[in-house]
TIKELO-981787 format. One record per residue: x negated, y negated, z negated of N, C-alpha, C in turn; residue in three letters. Coordinates in steps of 0.001 Angstrom, whole numbers, padded with zeros to 6 digits, always signed. Layout:
<sites>
XYZXYZXYZALA;...
</sites>
This chain:
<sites>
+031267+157954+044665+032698+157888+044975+033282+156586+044409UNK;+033916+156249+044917+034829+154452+044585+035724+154537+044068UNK;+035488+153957+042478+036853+154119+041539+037788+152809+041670UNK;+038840+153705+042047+040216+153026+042562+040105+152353+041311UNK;+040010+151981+040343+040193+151401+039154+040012+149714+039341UNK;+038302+149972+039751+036932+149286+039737+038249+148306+041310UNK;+038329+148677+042264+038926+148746+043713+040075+147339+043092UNK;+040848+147851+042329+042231+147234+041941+041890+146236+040916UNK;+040805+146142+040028+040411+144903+038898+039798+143542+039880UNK;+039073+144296+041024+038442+143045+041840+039780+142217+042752UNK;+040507+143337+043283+041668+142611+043763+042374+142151+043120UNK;+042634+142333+042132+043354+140921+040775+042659+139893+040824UNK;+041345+140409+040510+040954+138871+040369+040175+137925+041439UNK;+040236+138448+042732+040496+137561+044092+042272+136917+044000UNK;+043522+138000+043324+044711+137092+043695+044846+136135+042965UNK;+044129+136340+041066+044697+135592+040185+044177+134122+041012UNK;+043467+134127+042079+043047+132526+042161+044127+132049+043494UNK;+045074+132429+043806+046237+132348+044892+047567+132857+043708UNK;+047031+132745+042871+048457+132552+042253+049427+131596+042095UNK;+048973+130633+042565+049415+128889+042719+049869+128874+043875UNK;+049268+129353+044826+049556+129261+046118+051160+129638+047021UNK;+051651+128737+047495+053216+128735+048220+053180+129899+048965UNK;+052458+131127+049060+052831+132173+050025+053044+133274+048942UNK;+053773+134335+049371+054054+135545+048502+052559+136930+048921UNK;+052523+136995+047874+051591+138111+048275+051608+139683+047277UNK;+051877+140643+047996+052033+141588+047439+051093+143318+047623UNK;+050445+143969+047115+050022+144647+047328+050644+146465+047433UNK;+050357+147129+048141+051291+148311+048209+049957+149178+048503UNK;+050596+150711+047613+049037+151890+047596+049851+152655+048901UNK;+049092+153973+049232+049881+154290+050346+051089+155611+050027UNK;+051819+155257+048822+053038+155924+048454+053645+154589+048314UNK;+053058+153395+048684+054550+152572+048880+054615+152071+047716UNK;+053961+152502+046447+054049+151793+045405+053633+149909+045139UNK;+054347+149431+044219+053679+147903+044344+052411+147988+043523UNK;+051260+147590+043846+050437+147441+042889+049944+146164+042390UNK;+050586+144982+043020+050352+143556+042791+051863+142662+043433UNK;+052038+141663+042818+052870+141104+042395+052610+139586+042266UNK;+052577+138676+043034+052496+137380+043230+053123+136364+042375UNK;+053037+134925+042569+053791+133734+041651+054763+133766+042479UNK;+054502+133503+043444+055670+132938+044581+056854+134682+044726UNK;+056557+135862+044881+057191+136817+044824+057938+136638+043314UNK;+057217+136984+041765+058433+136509+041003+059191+135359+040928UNK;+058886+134165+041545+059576+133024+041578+060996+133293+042411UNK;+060612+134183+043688+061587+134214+043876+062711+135702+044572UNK;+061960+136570+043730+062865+137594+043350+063018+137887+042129UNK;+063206+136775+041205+063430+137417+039939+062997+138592+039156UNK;+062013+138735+039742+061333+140145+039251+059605+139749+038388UNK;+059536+140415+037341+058140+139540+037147+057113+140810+037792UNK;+055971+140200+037481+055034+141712+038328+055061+142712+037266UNK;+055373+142514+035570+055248+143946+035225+056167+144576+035089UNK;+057370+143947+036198+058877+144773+036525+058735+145804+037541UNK;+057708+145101+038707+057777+146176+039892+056412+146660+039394UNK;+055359+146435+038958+053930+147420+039073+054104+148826+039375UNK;+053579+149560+040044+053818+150837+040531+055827+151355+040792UNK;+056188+150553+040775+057252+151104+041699+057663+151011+042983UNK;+058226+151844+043478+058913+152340+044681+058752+150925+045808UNK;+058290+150206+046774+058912+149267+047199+060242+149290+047793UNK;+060296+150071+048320+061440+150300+049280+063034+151003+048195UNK;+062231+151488+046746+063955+152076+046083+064027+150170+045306UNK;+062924+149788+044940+063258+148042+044342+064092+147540+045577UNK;+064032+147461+046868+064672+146610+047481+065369+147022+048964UNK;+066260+147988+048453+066723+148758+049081+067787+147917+051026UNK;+067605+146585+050554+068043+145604+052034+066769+145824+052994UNK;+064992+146353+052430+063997+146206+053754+064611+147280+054253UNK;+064320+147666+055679+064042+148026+056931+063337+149338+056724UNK;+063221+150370+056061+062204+151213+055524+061386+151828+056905UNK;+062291+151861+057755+061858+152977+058851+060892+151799+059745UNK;+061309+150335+059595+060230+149462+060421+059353+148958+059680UNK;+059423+149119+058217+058573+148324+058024+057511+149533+057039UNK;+057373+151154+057613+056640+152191+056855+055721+152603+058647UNK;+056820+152329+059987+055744+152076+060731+054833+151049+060747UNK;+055097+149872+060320+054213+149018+060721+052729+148969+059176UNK;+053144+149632+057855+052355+149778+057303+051300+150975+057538UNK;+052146+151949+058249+050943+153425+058708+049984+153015+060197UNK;+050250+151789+060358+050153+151653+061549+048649+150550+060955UNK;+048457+150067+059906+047514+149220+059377+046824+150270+058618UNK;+046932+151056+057909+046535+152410+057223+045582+153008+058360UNK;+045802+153564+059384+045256+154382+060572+044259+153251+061126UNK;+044608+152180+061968+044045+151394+062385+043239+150492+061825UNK;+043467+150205+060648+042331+149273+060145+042749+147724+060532UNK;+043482+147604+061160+043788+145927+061569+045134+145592+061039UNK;+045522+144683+061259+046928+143673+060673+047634+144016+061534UNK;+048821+143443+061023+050338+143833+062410+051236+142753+061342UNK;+051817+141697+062721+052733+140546+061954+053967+140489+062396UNK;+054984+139438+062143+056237+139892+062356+056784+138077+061967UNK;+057346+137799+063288+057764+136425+063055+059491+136251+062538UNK;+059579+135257+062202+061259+135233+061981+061961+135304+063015UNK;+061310+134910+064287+062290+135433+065142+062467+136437+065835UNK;+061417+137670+065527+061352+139005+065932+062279+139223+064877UNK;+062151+139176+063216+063090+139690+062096+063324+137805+061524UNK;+064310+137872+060614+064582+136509+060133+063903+136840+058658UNK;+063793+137893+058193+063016+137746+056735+062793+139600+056416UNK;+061865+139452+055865+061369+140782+055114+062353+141018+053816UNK;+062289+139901+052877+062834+140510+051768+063934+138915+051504UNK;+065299+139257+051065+066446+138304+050551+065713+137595+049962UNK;+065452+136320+050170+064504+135772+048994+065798+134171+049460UNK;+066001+133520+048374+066741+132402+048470+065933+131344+048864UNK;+066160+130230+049965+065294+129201+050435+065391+128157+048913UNK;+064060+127314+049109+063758+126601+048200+065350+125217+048204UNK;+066029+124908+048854+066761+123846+048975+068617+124651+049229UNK;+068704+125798+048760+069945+126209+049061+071587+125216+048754UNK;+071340+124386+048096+072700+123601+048552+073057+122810+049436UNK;+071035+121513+049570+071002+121031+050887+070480+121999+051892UNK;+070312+123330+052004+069153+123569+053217+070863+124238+054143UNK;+070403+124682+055098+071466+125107+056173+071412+126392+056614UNK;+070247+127598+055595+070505+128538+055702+070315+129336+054181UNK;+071218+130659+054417+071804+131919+053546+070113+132151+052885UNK;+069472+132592+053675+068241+133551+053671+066967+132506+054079UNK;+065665+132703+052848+064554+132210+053432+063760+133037+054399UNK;+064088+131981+056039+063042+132595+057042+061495+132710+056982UNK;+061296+133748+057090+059713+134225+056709+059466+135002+058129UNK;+058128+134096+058049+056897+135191+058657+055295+135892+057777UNK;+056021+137476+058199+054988+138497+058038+054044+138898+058396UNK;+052557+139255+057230+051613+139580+057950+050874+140445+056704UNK;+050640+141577+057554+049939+143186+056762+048760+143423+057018UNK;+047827+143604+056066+046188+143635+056557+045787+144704+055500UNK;+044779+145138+056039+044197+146289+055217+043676+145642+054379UNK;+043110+146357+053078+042168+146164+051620+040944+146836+051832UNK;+040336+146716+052975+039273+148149+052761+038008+147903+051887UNK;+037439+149604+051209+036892+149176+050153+036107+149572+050631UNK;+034495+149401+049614+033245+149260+049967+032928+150938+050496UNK;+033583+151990+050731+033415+152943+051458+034095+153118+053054UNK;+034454+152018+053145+035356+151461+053930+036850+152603+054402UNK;+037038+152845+053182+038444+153498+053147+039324+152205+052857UNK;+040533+152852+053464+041704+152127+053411+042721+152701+052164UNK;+042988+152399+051092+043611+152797+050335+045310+151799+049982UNK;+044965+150791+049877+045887+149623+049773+046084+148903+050864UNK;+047206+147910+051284+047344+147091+051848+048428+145794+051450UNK;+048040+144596+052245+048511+143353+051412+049324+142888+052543UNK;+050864+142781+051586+051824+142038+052555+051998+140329+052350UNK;+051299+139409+053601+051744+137961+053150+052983+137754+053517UNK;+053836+137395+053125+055124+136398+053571+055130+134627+053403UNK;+055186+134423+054635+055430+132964+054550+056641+132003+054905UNK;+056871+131522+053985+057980+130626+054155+057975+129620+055068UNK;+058409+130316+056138+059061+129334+057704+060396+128692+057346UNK;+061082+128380+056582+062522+127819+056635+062530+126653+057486UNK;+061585+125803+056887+062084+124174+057820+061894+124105+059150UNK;+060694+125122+059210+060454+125079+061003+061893+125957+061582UNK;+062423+127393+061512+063248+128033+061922+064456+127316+061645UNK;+065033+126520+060730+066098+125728+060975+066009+124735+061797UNK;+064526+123959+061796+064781+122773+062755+064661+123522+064300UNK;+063851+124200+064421+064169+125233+065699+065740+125435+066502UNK;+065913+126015+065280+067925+126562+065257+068766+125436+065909UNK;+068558+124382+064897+069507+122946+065038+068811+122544+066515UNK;+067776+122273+066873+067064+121674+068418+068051+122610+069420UNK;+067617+123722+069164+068393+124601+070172+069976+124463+070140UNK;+070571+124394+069018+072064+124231+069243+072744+122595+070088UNK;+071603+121901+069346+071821+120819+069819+071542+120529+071650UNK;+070759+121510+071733+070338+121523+073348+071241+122302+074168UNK;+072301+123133+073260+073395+124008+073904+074362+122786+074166UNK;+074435+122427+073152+075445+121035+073131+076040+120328+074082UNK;+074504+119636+074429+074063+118955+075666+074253+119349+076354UNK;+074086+120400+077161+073879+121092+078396+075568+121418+078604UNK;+076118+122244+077321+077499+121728+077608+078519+120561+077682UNK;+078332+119975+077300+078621+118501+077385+078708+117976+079137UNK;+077319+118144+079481+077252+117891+080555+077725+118729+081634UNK;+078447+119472+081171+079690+120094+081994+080739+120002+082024UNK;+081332+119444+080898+082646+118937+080740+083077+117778+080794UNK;+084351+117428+081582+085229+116186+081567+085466+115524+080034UNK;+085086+113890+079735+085202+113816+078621+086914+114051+078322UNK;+087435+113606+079654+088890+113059+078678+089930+114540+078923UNK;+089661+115447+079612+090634+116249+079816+090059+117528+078964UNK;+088703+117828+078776+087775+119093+077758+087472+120481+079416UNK;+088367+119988+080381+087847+120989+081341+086317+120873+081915UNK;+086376+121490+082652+085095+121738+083005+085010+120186+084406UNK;+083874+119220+084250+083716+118513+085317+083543+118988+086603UNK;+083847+117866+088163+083542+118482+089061+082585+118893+089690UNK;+081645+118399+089282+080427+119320+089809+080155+120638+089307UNK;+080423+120949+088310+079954+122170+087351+081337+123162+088249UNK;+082261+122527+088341+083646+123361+088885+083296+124333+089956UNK;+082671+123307+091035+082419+123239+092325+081267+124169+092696UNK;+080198+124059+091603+079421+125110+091470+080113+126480+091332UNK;+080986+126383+089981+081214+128024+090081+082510+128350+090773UNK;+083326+127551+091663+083680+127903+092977+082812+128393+093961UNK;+081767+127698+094379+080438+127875+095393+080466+130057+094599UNK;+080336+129895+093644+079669+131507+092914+080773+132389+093279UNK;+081803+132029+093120+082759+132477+093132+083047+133072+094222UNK;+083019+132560+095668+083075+132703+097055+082109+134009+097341UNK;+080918+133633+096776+079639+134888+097445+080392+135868+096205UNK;+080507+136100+095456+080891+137142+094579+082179+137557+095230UNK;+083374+137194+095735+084447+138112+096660+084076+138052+098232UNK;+083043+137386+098911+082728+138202+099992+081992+139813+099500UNK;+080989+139527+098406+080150+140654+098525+081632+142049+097873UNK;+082531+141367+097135+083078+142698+096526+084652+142820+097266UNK;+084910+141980+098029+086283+142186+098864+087694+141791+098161UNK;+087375+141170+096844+088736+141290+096226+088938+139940+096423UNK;+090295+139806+096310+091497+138447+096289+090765+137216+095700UNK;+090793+136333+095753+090512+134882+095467+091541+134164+095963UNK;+092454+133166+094864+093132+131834+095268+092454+130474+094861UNK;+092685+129430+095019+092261+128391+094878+093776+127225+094713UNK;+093602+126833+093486+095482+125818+093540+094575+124437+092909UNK;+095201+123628+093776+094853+122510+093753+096030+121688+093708UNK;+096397+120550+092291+097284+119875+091886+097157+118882+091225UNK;+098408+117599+091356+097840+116366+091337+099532+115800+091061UNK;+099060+114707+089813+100527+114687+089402+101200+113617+089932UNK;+102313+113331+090599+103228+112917+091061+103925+111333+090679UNK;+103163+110368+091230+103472+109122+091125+102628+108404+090042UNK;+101349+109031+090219+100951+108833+088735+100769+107108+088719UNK;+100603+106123+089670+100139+104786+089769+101675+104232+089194UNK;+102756+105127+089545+103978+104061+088462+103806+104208+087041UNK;+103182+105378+086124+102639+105305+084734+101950+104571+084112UNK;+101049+104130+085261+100202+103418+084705+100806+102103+084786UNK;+101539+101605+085767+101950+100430+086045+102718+100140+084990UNK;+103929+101278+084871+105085+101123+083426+105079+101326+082152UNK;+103942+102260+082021+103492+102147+080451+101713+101827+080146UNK;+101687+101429+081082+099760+100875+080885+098849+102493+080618UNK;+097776+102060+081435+096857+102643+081507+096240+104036+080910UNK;+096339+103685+079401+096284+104549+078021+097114+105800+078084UNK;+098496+105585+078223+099589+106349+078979+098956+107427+079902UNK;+098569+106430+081105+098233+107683+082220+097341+108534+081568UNK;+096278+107959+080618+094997+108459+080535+095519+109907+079388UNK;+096879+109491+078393+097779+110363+077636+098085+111701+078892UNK;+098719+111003+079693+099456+111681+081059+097951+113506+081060UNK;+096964+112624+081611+095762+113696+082121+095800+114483+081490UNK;+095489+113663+079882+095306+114669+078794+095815+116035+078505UNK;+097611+115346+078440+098245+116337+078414+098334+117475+079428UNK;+098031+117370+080367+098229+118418+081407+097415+119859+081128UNK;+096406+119368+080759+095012+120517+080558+095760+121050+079819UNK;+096194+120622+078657+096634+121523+077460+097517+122394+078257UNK;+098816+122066+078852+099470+122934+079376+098798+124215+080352UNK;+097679+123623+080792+097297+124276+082088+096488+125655+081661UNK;+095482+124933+080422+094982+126047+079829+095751+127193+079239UNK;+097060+126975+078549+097892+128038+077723+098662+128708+079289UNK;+098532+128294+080352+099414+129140+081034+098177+129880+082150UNK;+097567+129482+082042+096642+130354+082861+095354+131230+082145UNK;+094762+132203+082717+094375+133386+082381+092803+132957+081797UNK;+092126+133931+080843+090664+133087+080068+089665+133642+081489UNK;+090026+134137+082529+088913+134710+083716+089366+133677+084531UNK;+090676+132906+084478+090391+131929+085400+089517+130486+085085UNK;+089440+129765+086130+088852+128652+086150+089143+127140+086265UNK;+089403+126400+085575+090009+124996+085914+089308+123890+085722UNK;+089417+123053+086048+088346+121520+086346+089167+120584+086860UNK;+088870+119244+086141+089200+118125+086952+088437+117730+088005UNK;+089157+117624+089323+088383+117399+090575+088258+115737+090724UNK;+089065+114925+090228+089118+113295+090053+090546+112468+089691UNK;+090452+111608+088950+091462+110904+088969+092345+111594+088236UNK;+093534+111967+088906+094826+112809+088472+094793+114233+088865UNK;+093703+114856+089512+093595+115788+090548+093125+116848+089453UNK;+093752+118078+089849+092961+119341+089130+093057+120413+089719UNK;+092333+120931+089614+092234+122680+090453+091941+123884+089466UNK;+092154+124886+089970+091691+126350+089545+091859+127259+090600UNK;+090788+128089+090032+090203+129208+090830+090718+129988+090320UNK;+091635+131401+090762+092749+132237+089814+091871+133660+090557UNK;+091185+134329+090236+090435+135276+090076+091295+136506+090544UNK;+090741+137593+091641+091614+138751+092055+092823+138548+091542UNK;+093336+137251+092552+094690+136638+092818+095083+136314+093806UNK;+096167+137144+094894+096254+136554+096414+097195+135549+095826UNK;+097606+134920+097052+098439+133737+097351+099852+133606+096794UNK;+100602+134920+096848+102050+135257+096484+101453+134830+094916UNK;+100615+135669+093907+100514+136047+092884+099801+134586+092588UNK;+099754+133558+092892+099479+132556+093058+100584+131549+092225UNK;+100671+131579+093674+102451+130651+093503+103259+130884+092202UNK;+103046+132168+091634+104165+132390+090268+103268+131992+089467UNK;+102094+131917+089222+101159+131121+088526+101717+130015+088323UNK;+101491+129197+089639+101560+127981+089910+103499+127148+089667UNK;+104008+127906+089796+105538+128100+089692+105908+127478+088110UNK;+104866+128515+087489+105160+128724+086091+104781+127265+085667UNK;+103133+126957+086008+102699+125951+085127+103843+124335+085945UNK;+104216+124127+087067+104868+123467+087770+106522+123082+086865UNK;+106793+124080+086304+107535+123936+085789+107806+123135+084391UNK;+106433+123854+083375+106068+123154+082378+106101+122113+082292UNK;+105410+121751+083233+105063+120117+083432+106090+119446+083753UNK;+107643+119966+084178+108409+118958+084295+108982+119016+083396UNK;+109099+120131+082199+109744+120074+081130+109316+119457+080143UNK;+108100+119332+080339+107669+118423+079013+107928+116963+079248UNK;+108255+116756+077795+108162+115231+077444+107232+114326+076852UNK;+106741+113516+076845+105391+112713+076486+105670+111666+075370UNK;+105954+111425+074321+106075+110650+073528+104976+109479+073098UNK;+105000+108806+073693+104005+107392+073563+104565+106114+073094UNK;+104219+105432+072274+104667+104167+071647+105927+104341+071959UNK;+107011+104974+071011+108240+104895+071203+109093+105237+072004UNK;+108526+105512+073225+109315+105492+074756+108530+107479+075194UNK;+109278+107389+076161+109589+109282+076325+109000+109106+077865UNK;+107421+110218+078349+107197+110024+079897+107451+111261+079841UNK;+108206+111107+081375+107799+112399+082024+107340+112359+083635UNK;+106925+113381+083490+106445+113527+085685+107011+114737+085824UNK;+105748+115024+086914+105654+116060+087842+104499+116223+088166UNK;+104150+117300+089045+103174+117751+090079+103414+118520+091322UNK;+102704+118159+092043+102366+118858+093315+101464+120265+093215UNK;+101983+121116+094011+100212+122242+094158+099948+122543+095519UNK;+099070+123074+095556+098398+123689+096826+097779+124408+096400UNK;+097838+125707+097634+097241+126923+097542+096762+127532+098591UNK;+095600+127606+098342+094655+128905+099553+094234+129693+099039UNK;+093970+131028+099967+093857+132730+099043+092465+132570+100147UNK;+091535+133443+099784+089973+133259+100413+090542+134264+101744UNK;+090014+133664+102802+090122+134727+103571+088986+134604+104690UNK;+088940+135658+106006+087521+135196+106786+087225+134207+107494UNK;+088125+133473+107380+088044+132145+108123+087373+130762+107262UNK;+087578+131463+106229+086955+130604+104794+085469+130354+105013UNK;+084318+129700+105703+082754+130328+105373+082316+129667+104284UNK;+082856+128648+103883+081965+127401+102537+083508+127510+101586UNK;+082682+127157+100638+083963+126477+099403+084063+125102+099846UNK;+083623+124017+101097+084018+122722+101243+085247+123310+102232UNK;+085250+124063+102981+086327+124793+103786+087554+125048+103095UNK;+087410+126129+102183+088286+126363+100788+089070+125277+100412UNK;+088571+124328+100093+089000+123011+098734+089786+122476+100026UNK;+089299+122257+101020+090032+121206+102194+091624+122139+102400UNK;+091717+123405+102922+092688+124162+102991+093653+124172+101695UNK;+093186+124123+100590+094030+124224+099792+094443+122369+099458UNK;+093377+121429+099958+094073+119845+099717+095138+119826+101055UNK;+094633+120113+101849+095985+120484+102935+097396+120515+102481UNK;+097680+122193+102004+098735+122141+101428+098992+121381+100326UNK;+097923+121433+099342+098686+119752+098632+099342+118668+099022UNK;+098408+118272+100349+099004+117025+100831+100719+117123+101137UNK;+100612+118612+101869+102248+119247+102679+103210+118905+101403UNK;+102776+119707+099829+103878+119207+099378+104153+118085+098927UNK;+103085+116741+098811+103757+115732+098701+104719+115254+099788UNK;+104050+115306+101098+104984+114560+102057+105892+115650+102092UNK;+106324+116347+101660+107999+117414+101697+108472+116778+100401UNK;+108432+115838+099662+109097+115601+098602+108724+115980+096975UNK;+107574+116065+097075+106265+116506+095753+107610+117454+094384UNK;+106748+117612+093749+107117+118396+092691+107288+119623+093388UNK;+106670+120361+093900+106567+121963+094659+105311+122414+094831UNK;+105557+123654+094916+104401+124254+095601+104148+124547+097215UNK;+102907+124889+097665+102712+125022+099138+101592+126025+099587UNK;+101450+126945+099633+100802+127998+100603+100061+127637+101610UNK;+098918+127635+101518+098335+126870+102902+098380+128263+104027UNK;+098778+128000+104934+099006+128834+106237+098122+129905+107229UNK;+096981+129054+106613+095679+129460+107219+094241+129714+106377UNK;
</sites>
């Protein structure tokens, strides 16, 4: 018979020679008790090994996972093989503080896990050994690549100077927009607006001005319209939105509202006070609609109507 004794003196002294070693290594009997205790584990749980020796793992560190991480040890117990666990299935087994916490960029050192049997020369399974390895630099530089690739990708959707969404990206989720209220039947408008003399701004207060002029509009446009609608600069001075299970009437008071704003505001630039206007246009989707290039034209239509009626209004396209 194999004295667990004899079992546990040889596995000391296979760890005492990985006691140096940058990975945590810990041993557990199958009540869960610790029976080994690593450099790298007291380094960095403050615990020395003859704090935890035979205690509880799970009452010492009551943040693991008990219910995932007592399957995945019965599951090495029965089977005889390993079972691992990356940081990005879990971000860490146990709170352990990363080696660089003032410069590093995360709370918690990311670890990957891995559980293997101890089997002894009767080839019973009595013990098993948890490695943890310290992934931090890879899972942050991971993190940061990926955010940085969200970045990008948004970026390249947005207008630099206005923060709306550019026109291609617009135009796309107009295009989405169209097959999503044929397939479900509800209301779609489309207002398309463009501010009113804008080539004398630029002429009378230079360029910078107009480019002030654009700026400002979004801001207004965004606080008066809804977070399900949609807005984009289409070019130049030009902007649109897509106003979501919105007919045409319910449109116009939209459009009414933000029309108004815009003449009330004042623009304060080097000393001197701008103000404008805008034009809108409006088309509500209907079956005569088959493309969103159909759409955009119907609603530049009535744009055009209310400039030549004397701009600063709105206009309903007819058809």
């Amino acid at each position: 018979m194999t004295n667990p004794a004899n079992e546990m003196a040889e596995i000391h002294w296979l760890i005492d020679v990985l006691q140096s070693v940058d990975i945590g290594l810990t041993v557990l009997d199958r009540d869960y008790n610790i029976q080994l205790w690593n450099g790298f584990m007291e380094n960095h749980s403050g615990l020395r090994a003859a704090d935890v020796k035979d205690k509880n793992f799970f009452e010492t560190f009551r943040e693991v996972d008990e219910t995932w991480l007592k399957r995945k040890v019965d599951s090495v117990f029965l089977l005889k093989t390993h079972q691992s666990s990356t940081w990005e299935q879990r971000p860490y087994l146990l709170k352990f503080k990363p080696y660089r916490p003032v410069t590093g960029k995360s709370q918690w050192m990311y670890q990957n896990t891995t559980i293997f049997p101890l089997i002894s020369s009767d080839v019973s399974v009595n013990h098993v050994c948890i490695i943890i390895y310290d992934v931090t630099d890879i899972a942050t530089g991971k993190k940061e690549l990926e955010l940085a690739n969200n970045q990008l990708a948004q970026l390249s959707q947005i207008d630099g100077l206005t923060g709306l969404y550019n026109r291609a990206t617009w135009e796309n989720m107009l295009r989405s927009e169209l097959i999503r209220c044929r397939r479900t039947g509800n209301p779609c408008s489309l207002v398309m607006l463009d501010i009113d003399h804008f080539k004398n701004i630029n002429d009378t207060y230079g360029h910078q001005a107009g480019d002030e002029a654009i700026r400002v509009l979004p801001r207004i446009l965004k606080f008066e319209k809804r977070e399900t609608d949609v807005a984009g600069r289409y070019g130049g001075e030009e902007f649109c939105v897509t106003l979501i299970d919105t007919n045409a009437e319910n449109a116009k008071i939209f459009a009414e509202r933000l029309r108004k704003s815009i003449e009330n505001k004042t623009i304060e630039w080097e000393g001197q006070e701008i103000k404008y206007t805008i034009s809108l246009g409006i088309a509500e989707l209907n079956s005569e609609i088959k493309s969103h290039e159909t759409w955009l034209q119907k609603s530049d239509q009535a744009l055009y109507y209310s400039k030549e009626s004397g701009r600063n209004r709105t206009t309903i396209s007819d058809s």
